[in-house]
C-alpha positions in Angstrom: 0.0 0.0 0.0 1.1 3.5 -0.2 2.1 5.8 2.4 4.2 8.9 3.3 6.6 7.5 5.7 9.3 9.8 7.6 12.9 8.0 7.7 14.9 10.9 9.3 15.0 14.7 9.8 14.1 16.0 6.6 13.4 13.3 4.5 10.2 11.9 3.7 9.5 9.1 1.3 6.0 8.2 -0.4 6.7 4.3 -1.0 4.9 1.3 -1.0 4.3 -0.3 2.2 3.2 -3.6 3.8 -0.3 -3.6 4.6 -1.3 -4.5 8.0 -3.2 -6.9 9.6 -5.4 -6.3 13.3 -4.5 -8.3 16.0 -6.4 -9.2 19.2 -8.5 -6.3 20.0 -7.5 -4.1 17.0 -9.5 -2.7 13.8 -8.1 -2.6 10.1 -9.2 0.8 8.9 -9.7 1.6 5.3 -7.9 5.2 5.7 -10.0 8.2 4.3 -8.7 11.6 5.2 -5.5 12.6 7.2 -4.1 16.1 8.7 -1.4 17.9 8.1 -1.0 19.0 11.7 2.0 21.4 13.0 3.4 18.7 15.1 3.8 16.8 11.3 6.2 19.8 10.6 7.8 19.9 13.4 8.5 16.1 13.4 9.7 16.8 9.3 11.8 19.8 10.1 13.1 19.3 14.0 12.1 16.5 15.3 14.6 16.9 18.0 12.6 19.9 18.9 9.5 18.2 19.3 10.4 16.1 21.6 11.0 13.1 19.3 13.7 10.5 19.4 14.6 9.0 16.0 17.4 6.5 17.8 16.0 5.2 20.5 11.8 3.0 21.0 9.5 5.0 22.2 8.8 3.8 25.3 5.6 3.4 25.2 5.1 1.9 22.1 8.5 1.0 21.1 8.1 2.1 17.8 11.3 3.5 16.0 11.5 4.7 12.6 10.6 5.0 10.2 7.1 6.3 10.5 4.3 6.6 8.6 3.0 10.0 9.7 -1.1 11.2 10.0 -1.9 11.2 13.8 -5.5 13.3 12.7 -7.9 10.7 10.2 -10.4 9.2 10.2 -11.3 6.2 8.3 -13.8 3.0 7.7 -13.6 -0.4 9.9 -12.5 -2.7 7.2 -11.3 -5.9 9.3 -12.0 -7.0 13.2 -9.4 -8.3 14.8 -10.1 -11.1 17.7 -12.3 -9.6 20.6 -13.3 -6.8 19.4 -17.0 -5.4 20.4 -18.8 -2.5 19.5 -17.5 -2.1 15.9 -18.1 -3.8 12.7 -16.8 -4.0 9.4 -18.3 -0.2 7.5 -18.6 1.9 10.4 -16.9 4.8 10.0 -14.8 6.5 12.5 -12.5 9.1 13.9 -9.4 8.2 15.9 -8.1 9.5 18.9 -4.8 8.6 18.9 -2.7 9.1 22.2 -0.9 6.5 23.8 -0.1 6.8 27.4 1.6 4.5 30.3 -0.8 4.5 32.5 1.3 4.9 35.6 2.3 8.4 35.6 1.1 11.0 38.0 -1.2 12.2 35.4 -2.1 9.4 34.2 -3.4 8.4 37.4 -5.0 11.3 37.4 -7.2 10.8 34.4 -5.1 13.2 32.2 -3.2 10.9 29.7 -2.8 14.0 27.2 0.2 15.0 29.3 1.8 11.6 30.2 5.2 12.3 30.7 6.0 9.5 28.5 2.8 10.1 25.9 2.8 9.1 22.2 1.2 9.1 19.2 -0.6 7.1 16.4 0.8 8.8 13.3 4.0 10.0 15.1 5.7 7.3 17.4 4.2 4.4 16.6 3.4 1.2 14.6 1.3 3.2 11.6 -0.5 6.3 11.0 -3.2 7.9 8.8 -1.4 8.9 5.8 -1.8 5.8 4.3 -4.0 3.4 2.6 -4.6 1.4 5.4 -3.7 1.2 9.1 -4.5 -0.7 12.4 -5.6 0.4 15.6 -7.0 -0.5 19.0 -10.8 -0.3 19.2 -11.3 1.5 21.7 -9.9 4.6 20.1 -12.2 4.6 17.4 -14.8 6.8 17.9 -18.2 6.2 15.6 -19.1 9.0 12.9 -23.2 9.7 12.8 -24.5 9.6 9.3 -24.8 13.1 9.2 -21.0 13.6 9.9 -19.0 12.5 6.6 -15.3 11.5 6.8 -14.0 14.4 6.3 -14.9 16.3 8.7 -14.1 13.1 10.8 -10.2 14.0 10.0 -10.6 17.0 12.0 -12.2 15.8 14.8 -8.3 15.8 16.6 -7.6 19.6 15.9 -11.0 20.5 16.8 -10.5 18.3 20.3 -7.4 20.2 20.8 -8.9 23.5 20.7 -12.4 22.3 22.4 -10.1 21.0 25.4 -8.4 24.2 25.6 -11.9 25.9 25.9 -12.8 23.4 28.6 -9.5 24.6 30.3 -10.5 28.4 30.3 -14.2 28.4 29.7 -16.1 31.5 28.7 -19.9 31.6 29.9 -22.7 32.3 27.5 -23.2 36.1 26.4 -19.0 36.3 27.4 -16.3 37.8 25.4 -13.1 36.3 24.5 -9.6 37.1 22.1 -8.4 34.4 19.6 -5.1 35.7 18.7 -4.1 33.5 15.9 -6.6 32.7 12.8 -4.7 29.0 12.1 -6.7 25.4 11.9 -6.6 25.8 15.8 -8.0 29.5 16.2 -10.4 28.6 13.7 -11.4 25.5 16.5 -11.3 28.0 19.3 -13.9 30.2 17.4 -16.1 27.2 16.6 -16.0 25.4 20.5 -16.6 28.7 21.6 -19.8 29.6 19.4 -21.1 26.4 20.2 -21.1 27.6 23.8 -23.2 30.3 23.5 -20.2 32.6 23.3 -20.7 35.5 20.4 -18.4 38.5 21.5 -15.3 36.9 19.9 -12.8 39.2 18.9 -9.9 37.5 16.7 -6.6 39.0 16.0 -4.1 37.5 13.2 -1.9 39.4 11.1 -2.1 37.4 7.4 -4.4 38.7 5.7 -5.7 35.1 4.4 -6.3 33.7 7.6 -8.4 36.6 8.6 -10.1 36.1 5.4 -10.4 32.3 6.1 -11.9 33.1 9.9 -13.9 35.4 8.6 -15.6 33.0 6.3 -16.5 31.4 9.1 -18.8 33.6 10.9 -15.9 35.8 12.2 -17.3 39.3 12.3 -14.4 41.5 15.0 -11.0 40.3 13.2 -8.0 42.4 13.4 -5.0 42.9 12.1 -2.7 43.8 15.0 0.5 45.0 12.7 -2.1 48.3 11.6 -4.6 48.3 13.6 -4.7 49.4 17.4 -5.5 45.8 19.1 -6.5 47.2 22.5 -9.0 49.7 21.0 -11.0 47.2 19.4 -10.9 44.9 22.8 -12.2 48.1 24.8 -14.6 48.8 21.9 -16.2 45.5 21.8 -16.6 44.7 25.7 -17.3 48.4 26.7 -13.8 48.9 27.8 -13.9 45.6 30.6 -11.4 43.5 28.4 -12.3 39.9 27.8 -12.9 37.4 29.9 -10.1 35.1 28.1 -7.7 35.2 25.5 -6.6 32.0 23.8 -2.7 32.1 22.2 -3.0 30.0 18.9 -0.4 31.6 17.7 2.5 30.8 19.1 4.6 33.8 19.4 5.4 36.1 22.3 3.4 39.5 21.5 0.7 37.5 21.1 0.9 36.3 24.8 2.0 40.4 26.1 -1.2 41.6 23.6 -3.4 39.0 25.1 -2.6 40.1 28.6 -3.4 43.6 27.9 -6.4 42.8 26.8 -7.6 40.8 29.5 -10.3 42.0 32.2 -9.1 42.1 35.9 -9.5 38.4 37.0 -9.6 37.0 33.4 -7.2 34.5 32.2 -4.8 33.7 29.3 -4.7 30.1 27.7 -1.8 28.8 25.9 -2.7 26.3 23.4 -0.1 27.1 20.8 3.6 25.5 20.8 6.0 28.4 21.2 10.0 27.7 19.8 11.2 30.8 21.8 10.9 31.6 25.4 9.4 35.3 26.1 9.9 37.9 29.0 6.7 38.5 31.5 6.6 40.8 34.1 5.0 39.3 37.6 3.3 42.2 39.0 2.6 44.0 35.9 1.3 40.8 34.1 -0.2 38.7 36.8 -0.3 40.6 40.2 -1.9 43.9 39.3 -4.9 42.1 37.6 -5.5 38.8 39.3 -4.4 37.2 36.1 -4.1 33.7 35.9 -2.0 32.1 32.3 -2.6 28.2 31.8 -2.2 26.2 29.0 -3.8 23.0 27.2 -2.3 20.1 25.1 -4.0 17.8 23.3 -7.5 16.4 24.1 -9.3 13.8 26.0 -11.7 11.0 24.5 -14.4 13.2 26.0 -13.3 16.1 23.9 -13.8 13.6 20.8 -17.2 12.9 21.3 -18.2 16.4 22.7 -17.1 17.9 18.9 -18.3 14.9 17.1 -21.7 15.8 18.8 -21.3 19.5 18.2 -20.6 18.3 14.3 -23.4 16.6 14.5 -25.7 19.6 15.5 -23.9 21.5 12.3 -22.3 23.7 14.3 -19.3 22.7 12.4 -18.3 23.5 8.6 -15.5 22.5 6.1 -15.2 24.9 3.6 -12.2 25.8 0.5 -11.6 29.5 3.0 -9.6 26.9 5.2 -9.5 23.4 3.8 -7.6 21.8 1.0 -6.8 18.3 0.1 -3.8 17.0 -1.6 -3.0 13.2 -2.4 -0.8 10.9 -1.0 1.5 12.0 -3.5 1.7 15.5 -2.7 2.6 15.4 0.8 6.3 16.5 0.7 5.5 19.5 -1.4 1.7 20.4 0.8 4.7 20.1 4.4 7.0 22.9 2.2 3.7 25.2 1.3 2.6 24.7 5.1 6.0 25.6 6.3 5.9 28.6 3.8 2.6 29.7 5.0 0.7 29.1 2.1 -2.1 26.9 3.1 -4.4 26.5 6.3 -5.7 23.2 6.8 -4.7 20.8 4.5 -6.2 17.3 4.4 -4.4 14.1 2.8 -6.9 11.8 1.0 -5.7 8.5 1.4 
């Protein structure tokens, strides 16, 4: 079968493939539709940097590369393996694909997004969703309603990640809240937070396409904090109280310092981006003064799955060409340059 499979740092290979067979408690899935998520970039371009090891098994799964990448897909059941309940051959499904040890502190605690040891399907282990075919444990499929179609099952992950975040640093109905950062993830902040009841949404992103692509949407307060005066636009919108929260999906220090500013006294800044640099913040200017409190959010939870696959469900989602494009197999090294360019939002691989 085909696949895009990462061998090292910088070189990825579409190549044929074994295809696999389940084992005891596993599904075959008939691939359908596959992310390109930043993690996929960082894995391509640093991998050291994202926390990957390309010498040694992961120690949860022991996988070692190479790797077939596509940790956000979704797919159709197309062989049960031994034991397995609950599915059967044609359902179609989204996959929530961490693995966690299970005997971590937070595992214990019911968090396995932040294992201290967590993996991947699609990053560090046996197979992933950029491929024809691939095989995982039941009980991380997670069933599709007929009125949810496979493609927006691929983005059931990055609309977890930004749903979880939103369950870190909730905003009550008739609430106002920042997005700084129009990317796949700001555009899943603005959707979880709709679908709460939440309307005063201010957005701030500097590219002029992803403020188009937000806007198509339902985005209706977008900024462009490079010419426009960020702060007057916050005051404007919530009568000069600040929000309530501001969510960073961007990833980049003055969008942390803008988001504080921003912020009413006793509101509360949420991290959800991956930031390569380390910024400067001020403790009693930043945090003191206003009773601020900054947390952050990785990942998702199996709850977070079904919460957006029922919010999908409702139509309260929407793929559109603003911020989705799909590429083959094939085109995967060249869609990973455009990304890495800036030249495309959300791009789904059809496998």
């Amino acid at each position: 079968m085909k696949a895009a499979v990462l061998h090292a740092q910088e070189d990825l290979r579409v190549e044929d493939v074994a295809e696999p067979t389940p084992g005891p408690g596993q599904v075959k899935l008939r691939n359908a539709y596959a992310g390109i998520c930043g993690s996929d970039l960082h894995a391509y371009f640093d991998p050291a940097g994202a926390g990957l090891d390309l010498e040694n098994p992961h120690p949860v799964t022991g996988s070692t590369p190479p790797q077939i990448l596509g940790h956000e897909f979704s797919g159709t059941v197309a062989e049960v393996g031994e034991g397995v309940e609950g599915l059967a051959v044609g359902d179609r499904v989204a996959v929530w694909p961490v693995y966690s040890c299970g005997e971590c502190t937070a595992c214990r605690r019911g968090s396995p997004n932040v294992c201290r040891t967590i993996g991947f399907h699609g990053l560090t282990s046996h197979g992933g969703g950029m491929a024809e075919y691939t095989t995982v444990q039941a009980a991380k499929c997670h069933r599709l309603p007929e009125n949810v179609d496979l493609k927006l099952g691929a983005l059931v992950e990055p609309m977890a990640v930004a749903w979880h975040a939103v369950d870190r640093a909730p905003v009550q109905a008739g609430g106002s809240a920042l997005i700084a950062g129009a990317g796949p993830i700001g555009i899943g902040l603005f959707f979880a937070l709709r679908a709460r009841g939440v309307e005063n949404i201010v957005v701030s992103e500097p590219s002029a396409e992803r403020r188009a692509a937000i806007a198509a949407v339902g985005a209706t307060n977008v900024v462009d904090p490079m010419t426009e005066d960020l702060a007057a636009r916050v005051a404007e919108a919530t009568g000069g109280d600040g929000v309530d929260v501001a969510y960073d999906a961007a990833g980049v220090g003055p969008a942390v310092t803008s988001s504080l500013a921003s912020l009413t006294p006793g509101g509360t800044v949420l991290v959800v981006a991956i930031h390569e640099r380390t910024m400067e913040i001020h403790p009693t200017a930043h945090l003191v003064m206003g009773e601020t409190t900054i947390t952050g959010a990785l990942g998702q939870l199996p709850a977070d799955f079904d919460a957006v696959i029922e919010a999908m469900s409702k139509g309260l989602y929407e793929v559109s060409e603003a911020w989705v494009s799909e590429v083959s197999i094939d085109e995967v090294p060249e869609a990973i340059a455009d990304l890495r360019a800036g030249k495309r939002m959300k791009v789904l691989v059809r496998a």
